[in-house]
C-alpha positions, 0 to 999 in steps of 0.5 A, spaced: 615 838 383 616 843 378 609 846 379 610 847 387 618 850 386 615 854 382 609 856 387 614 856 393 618 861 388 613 866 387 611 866 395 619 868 396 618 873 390 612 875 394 615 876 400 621 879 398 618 884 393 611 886 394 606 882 400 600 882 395 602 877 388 600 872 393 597 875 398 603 874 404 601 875 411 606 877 417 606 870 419 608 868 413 613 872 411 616 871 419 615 863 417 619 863 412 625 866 415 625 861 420 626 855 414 632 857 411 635 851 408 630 849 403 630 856 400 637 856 400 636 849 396 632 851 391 636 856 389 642 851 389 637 847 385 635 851 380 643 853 380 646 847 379 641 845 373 639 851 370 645 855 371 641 860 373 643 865 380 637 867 384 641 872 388 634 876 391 633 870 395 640 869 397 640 877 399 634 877 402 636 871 407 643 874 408 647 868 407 653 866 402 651 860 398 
């Protein structure tokens, strides 16, 4: 579970920064701004365990968490 959060934060990163770290397409990116609540999840995850703010993503999906 901890390898694939990882895996799906570097896509976000990916997505939010530069396309080409994981090789991100359009469809990708536009897929992954429909599916906001399991993002938001992690980041609330990783939040409330590490005491880590990922704020990029929460600024990149435009919400207030």
């Amino acid at each position: 579970m901890i390898l694939t959060n990882t895996y799906n934060f570097l896509r976000f990163y990916s997505i939010i920064n530069n396309l080409t770290i994981t090789n991100e397409n359009e469809q990708t990116v536009n897929f992954f701004k429909t599916i906001i609540e399991y993002p938001l999840f992690l980041v609330e995850l990783v939040k409330e365990t590490c005491n880590i703010d990922l704020h990029q993503i929460k600024d990149y999906f435009e919400v207030d968490v």
